[in-house]
N, C-alpha and C positions, 0 to 999 in steps of 0.2 A: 504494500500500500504506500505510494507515495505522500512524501509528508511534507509542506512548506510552512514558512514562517507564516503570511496570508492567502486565504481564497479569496477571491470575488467573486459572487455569484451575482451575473447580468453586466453583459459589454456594452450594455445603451452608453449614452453622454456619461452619466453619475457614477456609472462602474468603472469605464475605461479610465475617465481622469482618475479615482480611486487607485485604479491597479500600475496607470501611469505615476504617481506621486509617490506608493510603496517600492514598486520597482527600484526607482531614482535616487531612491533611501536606502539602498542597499539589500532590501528583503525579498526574499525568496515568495513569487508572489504565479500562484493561479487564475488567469481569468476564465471562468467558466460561462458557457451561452448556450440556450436549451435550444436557440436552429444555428443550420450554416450561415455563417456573414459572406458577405452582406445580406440584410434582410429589411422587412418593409413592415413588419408584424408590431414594433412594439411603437415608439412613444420619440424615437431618437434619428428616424432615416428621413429625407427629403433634401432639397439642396439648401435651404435659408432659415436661419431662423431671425429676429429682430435683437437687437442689444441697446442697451440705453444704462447712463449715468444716475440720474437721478430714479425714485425710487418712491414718489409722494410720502406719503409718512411713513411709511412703515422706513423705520429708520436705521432699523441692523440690515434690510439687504443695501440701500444706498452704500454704509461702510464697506460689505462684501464685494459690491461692485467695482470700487475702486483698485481692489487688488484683481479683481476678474479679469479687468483689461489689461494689466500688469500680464497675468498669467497667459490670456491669449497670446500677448505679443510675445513672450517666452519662447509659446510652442509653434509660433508661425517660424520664428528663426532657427528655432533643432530642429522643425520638421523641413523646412523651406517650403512648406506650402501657406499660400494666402488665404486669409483664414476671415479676415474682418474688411468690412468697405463701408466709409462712412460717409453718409448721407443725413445724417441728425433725423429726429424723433419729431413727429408733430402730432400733438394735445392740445384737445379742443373741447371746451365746454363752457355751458353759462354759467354764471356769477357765484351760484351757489353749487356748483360740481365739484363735489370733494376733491376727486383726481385731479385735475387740472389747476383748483386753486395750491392745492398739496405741491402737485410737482415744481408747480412755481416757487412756492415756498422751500422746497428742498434744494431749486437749484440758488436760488441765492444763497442759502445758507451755506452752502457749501459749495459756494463761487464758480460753478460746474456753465462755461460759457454757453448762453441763452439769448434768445428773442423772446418778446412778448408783442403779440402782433392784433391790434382790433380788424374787425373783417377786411372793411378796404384794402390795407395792407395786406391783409392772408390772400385773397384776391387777386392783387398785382403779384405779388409774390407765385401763388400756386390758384392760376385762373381755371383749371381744371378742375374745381371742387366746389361743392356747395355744400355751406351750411347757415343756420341761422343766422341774422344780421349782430344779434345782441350777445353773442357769441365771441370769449376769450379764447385765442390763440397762444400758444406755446412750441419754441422749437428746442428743443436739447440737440445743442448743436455735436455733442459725444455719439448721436447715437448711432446706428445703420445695421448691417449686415453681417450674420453671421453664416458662414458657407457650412452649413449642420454635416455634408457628410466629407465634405475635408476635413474636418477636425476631429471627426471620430476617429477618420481613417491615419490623419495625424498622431492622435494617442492609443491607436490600436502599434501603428510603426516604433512610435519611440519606445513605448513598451517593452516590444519584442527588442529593441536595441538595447536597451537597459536590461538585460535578461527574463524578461516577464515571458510566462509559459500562456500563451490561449489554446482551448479545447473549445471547438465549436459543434453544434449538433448534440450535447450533451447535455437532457433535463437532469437538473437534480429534482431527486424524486424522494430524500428523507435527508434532514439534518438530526443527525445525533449527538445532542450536547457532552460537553467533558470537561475535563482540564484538558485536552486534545476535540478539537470538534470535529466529526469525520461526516462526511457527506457521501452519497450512494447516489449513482446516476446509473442508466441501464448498461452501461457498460462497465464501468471502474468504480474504486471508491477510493477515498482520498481523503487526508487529515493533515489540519493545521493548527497551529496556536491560537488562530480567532479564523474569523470570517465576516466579510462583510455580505449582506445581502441587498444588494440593489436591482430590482429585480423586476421595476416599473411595475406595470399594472397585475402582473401576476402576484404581487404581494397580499391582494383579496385573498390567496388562495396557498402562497407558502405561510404565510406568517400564523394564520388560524391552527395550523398544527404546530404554531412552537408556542401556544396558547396566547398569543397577543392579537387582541381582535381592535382595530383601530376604526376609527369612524371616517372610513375611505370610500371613495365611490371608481370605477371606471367610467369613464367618458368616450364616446369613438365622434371626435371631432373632425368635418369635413373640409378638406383642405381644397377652396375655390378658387381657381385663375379666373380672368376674366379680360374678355378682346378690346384691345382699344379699337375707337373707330379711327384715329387718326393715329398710325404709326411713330411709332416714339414718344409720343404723349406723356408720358406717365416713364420715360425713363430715370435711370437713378441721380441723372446729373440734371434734372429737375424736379421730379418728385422725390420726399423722403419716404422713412418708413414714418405707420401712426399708427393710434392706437386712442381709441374713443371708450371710455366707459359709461354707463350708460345710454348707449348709442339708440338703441333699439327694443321699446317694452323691458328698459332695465337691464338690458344682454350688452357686454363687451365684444366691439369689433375692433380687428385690428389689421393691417397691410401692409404691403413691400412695394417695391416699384416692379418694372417689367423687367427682371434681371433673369429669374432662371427660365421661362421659356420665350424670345423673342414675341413681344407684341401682347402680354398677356401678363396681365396684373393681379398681384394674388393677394385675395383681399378673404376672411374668413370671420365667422361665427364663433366667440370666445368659451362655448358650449354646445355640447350637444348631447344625445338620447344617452343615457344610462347602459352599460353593455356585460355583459361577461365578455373576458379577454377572448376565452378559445372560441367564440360565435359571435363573434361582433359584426357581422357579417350579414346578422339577420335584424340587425335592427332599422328601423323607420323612420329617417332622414329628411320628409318629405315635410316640415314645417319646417328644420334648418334651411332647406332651398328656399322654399320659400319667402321666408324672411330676408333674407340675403339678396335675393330678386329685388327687393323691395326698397331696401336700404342703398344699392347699387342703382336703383333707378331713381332715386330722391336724392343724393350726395355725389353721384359720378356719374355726369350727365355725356361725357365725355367713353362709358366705356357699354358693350354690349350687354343687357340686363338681364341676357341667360349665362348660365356659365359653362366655359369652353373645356373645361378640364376639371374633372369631380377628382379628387386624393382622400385618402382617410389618414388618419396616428389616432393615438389614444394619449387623453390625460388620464393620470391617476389622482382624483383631488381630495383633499384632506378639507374638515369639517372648517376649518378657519382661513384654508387656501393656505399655509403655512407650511413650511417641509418637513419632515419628522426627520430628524439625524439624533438616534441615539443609542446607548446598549441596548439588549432585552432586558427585561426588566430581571432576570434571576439569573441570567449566563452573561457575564462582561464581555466573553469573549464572543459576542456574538451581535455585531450590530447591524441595523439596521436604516436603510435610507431611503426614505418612501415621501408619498405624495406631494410631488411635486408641480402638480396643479397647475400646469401648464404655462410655469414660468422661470424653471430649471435652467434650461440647457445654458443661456447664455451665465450661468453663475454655477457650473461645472465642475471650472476649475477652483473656484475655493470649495465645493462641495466637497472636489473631491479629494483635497489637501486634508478636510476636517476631518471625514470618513479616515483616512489612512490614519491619523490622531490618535482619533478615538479607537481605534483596532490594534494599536500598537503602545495602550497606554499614555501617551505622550499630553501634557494638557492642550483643548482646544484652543488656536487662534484667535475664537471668538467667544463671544458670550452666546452661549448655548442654551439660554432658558427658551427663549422660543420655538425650539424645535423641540424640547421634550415631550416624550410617548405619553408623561403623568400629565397634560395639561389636559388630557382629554380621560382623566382618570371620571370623569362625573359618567361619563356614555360608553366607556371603552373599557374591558379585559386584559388586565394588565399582570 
């Protein structure tokens, strides 16, 4: 039975940077994935994700952020792949919009260079958009692109260069707690001094056999392009990425410009139908189109109000939208990194520096009250 200092179990974004940062530390470290990579099934594959500075109030990921971009730029230079393209963040809302007043507020406070734009301005600036007249503007001039499967493929590379072992196509199918924690996949079984489990949306369904029942949901959110009618439109060197809360009956939307497929802007629904992971497949998507028809044709008058390209991922979201990074509640050596609620990947790399931390003893970087498993002690099995 082979035995390493760390496992990881799940190479999405949170595991790979995990097993990337132990690796790098010297540790004998396993990454473990239940299909062959590349794959399209969990939470972590597509070409883009969005990235931004500030962080309205919630004010520990703002801090996390700071070093975030720090960390990308690290791994764009060991990997030589381009990883970030920045286009800055646009937030829009009236007067009385949490987020938008928030983000303001966070970007002054922590001098993160900003526009504050009233419509006309947003207007002249980005004439391809409509929204209401009485309506604040915000741009986080930090924010833009994140290339989601360069950078996996990034920290899957350096990994392997830093001696990290990956095993793909191999579900773990029982964790066996210890002072040694050995794990069983249908093939092999394998024991470490701790392990991490990041294991995206299948954590509904590892985690309840190591008796920690969290108050997590799956999501199988639909990832919409959509056609300009005038080509180029909506490119990155005039449009940015955004990101509206409350957009829509109280639903978060959010977009990119026309970057990963020529002429098609990807604009999406910050929610959708409830799923189990292994049949998400069968759920009924037919009021996210909808809505999105809807909002596409009220605000982006500028692009086609069907959409040209349906994609699926899944969130895995926690009761408060907050990430849970922490031990199990009875085995230290065994933690866990779950619901990441659809706003992970760009903060990755400090997730996954905290994870290696926390799995190797070592105290967190940060201040970890808000991601503990006990804050949800009142609804949750601990």
């Amino acid at each position: 039975m082979d035995l390493y200092d760390v496992i990881v179990v799940g190479a999405g974004i949170e595991g790979s940077s995990t097993a990337y940062h132990l690796a790098k530390h010297g540790k004998k470290t396993l990454l473990l994935e239940q299909f062959p990579l590349p794959h399209s099934r969990g939470s972590s594959h597509g070409q883009s994700r969005i990235t931004r500075k500030a962080y309205g109030e919630m004010e520990h990921y703002t801090l996390m952020m700071k070093e975030s971009y720090n960390l990308w730029e690290t791994l764009e230079k060991e990997s030589g792949r381009k990883i970030f393209k920045q286009t800055g963040m646009l937030t829009m809302g009236s007067a009385d919009d949490r987020f938008t007043m928030g983000t303001i507020r966070c970007l002054q406070r922590h001098a993160i260079p900003h526009t504050v734009l009233n419509y006309n301005q947003m207007k002249q600036t980005y004439p391809m958009v409509e929204f209401p007249k009485d309506f604040t503007f915000v741009v986080d001039k930090s924010g833009g692109i994140l290339m989601a499967d360069k950078a996996l493929m990034a920290y899957h590379d350096m990994f392997r260069r830093y001696g990290g072992t990956i095993r793909d196509g191999e579900e773990v199918l029982e964790v066996i707690p210890g002072d040694r924690v050995e794990l069983r996949t249908a093939t092999n079984r394998y024991r470490a001094g701790s392990v991490v489990l990041a294991v995206g949306a299948w954590a509904t369904k590892l985690l309840p056999k190591l008796q920690v029942h969290l108050p997590i949901k799956v999501m199988r959110i639909n990832v919409l392009y959509w056609k300009e009618k005038v080509s180029g439109r909506y490119g990155p060197d005039k449009f940015p990425v955004f990101l509206q809360e409350n957009a829509y009956s109280g639903f978060t939307v959010y977009g990119l410009p026309s970057e990963e497929y020529p002429g098609l802007v990807k604009i999406c629904l910050h929610c959708g139908p409830e799923v189990d992971p292994d049949t998400r497949d069968k759920a009924d998507d037919t009021w996210v189109i909808n809505t999105m028809k809807k909002y596409i044709s009220k605000h982006f008058p500028d692009l086609e109000p069907e959409p040209a390209i349906s994609e699926t991922c899944m969130y895995t979201w926690s009761e408060d939208e907050n990430f849970i990074l922490d031990h199990h509640p009875a085995w230290r050596n065994i933690v866990i990194g779950a619901g990441f609620s659809g706003h992970g990947f760009k903060l990755a790399p400090v997730v996954g520096k905290v994870l290696a931390e926390l799995a190797t003893n070592k105290p967190p970087s940060y201040d970890m009250s808000p991601f503990k498993a006990q804050r949800f002690r009142h609804n949750a099995k601990l």
